[in-house]
Steps between C-alpha positions, in 0.01 A plus 500: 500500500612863437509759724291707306221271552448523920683219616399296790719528811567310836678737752664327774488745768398550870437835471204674286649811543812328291302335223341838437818632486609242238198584312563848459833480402386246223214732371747813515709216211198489293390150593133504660462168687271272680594388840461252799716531812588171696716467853452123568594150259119406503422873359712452278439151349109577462651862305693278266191249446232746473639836417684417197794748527744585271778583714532480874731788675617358825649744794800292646425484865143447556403316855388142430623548122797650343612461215693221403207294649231692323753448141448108593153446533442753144782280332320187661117638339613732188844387420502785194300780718752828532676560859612806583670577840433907638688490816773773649813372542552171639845358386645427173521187625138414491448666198685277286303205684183581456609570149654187457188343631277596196426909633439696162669828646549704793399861543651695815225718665734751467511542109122457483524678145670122403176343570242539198789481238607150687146397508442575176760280359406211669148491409639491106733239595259293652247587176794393268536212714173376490477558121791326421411198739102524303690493170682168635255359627298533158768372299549200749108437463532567104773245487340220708189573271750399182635220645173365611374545139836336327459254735118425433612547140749242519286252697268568211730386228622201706109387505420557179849283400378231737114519405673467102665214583213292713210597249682251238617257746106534626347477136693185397384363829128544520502491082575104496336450806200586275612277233541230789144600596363470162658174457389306793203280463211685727497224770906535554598547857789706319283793437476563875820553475542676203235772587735591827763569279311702324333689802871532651604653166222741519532634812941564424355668201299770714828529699726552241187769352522694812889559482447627106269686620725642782805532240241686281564251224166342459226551223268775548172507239509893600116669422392848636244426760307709760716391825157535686341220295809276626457596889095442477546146350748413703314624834234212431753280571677637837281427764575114367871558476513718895243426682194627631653661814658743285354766384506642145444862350552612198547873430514477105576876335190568225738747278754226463741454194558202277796298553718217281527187687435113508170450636578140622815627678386812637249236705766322573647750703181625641448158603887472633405878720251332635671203619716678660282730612294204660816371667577853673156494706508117661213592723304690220455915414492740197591479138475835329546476121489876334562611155579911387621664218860677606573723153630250255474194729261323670538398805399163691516453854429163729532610906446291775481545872749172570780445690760708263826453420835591592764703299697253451190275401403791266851516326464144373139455454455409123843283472409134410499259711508742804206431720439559917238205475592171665700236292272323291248805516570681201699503175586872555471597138117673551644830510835420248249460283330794548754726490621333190152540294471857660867580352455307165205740448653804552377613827655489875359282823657640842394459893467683796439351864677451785449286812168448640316805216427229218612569113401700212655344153458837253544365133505762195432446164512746207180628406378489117163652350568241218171345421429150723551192302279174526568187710556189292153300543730199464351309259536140413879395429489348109598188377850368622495262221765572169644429191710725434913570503627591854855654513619450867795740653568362854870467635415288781517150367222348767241744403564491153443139472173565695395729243563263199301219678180678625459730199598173321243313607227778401570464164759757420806470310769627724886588400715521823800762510734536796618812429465846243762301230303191486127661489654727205606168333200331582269765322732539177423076481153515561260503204189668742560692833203605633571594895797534674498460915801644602696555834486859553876457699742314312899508527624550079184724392223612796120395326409812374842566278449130356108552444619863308786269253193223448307757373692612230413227285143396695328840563200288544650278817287493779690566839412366861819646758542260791714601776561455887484853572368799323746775371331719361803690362549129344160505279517624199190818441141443432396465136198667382485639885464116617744320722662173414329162603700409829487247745702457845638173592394337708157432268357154457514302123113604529568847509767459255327340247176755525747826500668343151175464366362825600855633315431275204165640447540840548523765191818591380 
């Protein structure tokens, strides 16, 4: 604080007479204060914890408190708070001591005129002081905040590597457990069997779906949608999902914007909010789930009145696998996945709480006033059945013998490359090409590079990308304003064989 602005004082003096003297001789300097005399430690103390000073001035020998006790208990309370010792002469010895002990200065009664230009200069340096300690502190916070985001960005890529990797170990697994299935008379006690593979392979494949989508590397079929539609729909279903000793109230803005997200995943993490949400309040309470318009950004918020969290809880909420339910309680990829669909769609999820005053997750989305587009009605899946000449591009040699079989067995004519160099080979040989299903990640030539070389003699070649994680820097650009045909592994032969034909029959 400056001078100029009417600094707070504590004057340690016995004598009122004395502190008005002080005063004077600091309004005569131009510096206007506020003031609160003390004689006794206690005084003191409840100055320093309810007066706020800026700067104490301490008289050396008061009775019950001079001043190199009084200088302890301010260093003690308000290490940084200015100390300034106005005293007549009591040894240049104790001078230097109490200077040496953390005093700012020392002003002889005698050379009062000393006293506002001394008191001046140690409310700037205790202003520069505090600035520069607010400026470190900000940069300490702004660094933690970029290591905490490299880190959840690294974490992010690991998944998304791992997830890659599992989805085609996962889709040669539950794709000829299928064939197993399909094989099996109906009365085999194999299929038992066979169908727990299957379930098992399932439920890694939602696993290895929730770390895409905290790695932000998972498919999103991104529509502009009316955020409030998504909330409404989804509030049918909470009371199932939390229980009905918790209450729920929505608080849904009317002069909402549009926004661009995945419907399906947006519910997902409503549904993952409330989970958690549900877990904060073990013996029931409130769930408050508001929407607003904030300028270009609308704004969702989920509070609760649970139990809370603590910092350090706070500061590694949405990492995978973190969770502070008991073992076997919890995957702890609800909210990973949350913040990775929030972050793959271009807005931010954050949290405030604190011990015992529940949680408030705040996600923002950009607004658009595009026009809102129409849900897929999902419609009947067409004939799986084909006859026509499949070009598969898969470098893992277990999947791509799973692909020859099953599509195979439906009736299509299927040429098997390895690699970029052997598909390009493959379609100079081959008298009819009529699809190609092709790896979007492959180590000579990534999918979409191969796809743009095949169709420099086959303009007409239909293309289905496969791939265990979505990069969409990866995919080549819409034609005609339409995306390419895409599936993530892990799919089923079922799925498979209904996404080629869908591809096969579309318009060129």
């Amino acid at each position: 604080m400056s001078a100029a602005s009417a600094p707070r004082l504590i004057l340690i003096e016995d004598s009122e007479d004395d502190a008005a003297l002080v005063m004077r001789e600091l309004a005569g300097g131009g510096i206007a204060a506020e003031y609160r005399r003390v004689a006794t430690p206690a005084q003191l103390e409840s100055a320093l914890r309810d007066f706020r000073p800026d700067a104490v001035l301490s008289d050396y020998r008061v009775p019950g408190l001079d001043a190199p006790e009084a200088l302890a208990l301010v260093r003690a309370l308000r290490p940084d708070l200015p100390f300034l010792c106005v005293s007549g002469t009591v040894g240049e010895e104790k001078i230097i001591e109490l200077l040496r002990a953390g005093a700012t200065d020392y002003v002889l009664k005698d050379r009062p005129a000393r006293l506002p230009t001394s008191l001046r200069r140690a409310l700037e340096q205790a202003r520069e002081r505090a600035e520069r300690l607010r400026a470190q502190e900000e940069l300490r916070a702004s660094r933690e905040q970029l290591l905490q985001a490299q880190k959840m960005e690294a974490v992010g890529r690991l998944a998304g590597g791992v997830a890659h990797d599992f989805n085609n170990i996962l889709t040669t697994i539950s794709g000829y457990a299928e064939l197993l299935n399909a094989a099996l008379p109906p009365d085999s006690p194999q299929r038992e069997d066979v169908k727990e593979i299957i379930a098992a392979s399932t439920r890694a494949a939602q696993l290895t779906r929730q770390l895409l989508a905290f790695g932000r590397r998972q498919v999103l079929e991104m529509r502009v949608l009316d955020l409030n539609e998504i909330v409404r729909g989804v509030s049918r279903m909470l009371t199932r999902v939390i229980g009905e000793d918790v209450s729920i109230e929505l608080a849904l803005a009317s002069d909402l914007r549009r926004v661009r997200v995945d419907s399906g995943q947006m519910e997902t993490v409503l549904m993952n909010l409330a989970v958690n949400a549900r877990d904060a309040m073990p013996k029931g309470g409130h769930l408050r789930v508001a929407t607003r318009l904030d300028g270009d950004f609308v704004e969702l918020t989920f509070a609760d009145d649970g139990i809370g969290m603590s910092a350090e809880v706070r500061a590694r909420l949405f990492e995978p696998f973190f969770t502070t339910k008991e073992k076997g309680k919890g995957t702890g990829l609800g909210l990973s996945t949350a913040y990775g669909v929030v972050r793959q769609s271009g807005g931010t999820i954050d949290v405030e709480s604190s011990p015992g005053a529940g949680a408030t997750f705040r996600i923002r989305l950009p607004a658009t006033d595009e026009e809102a587009d129409s849900v897929p009605s999902g419609a009947p899946s067409p004939s799986a059945d084909g006859r026509e000449t499949v070009l598969v591009v898969e470098d893992e040699a277990p999947l791509r013998q799973l692909l020859l079989r099953a599509l195979g067995e439906l009736g299509y004519r299927v040429i098997a490359a390895a690699g970029a160099q052997e598909a390009l080979a493959s379609s100079a040989g081959a008298t009819a090409l009529d699809a190609a299903v092709v790896d979007v990640i492959m180590p000579e030539l990534d999918g979409p590079s191969l796809v743009a070389r095949l169709r420099k003699s086959r303009p007409e070649l239909k293309v289905l990308f496969i791939s265990g994680y979505a990069d969409q820097a990866r995919l080549p650009a819409p034609e005609s304003g339409k995306s390419y045909p895409f599936l993530a592994k892990p799919f089923s032969t079922a799925t498979l064989a209904a996404k080629l034909r869908e591809t096969l029959d579309s318009k060129p």
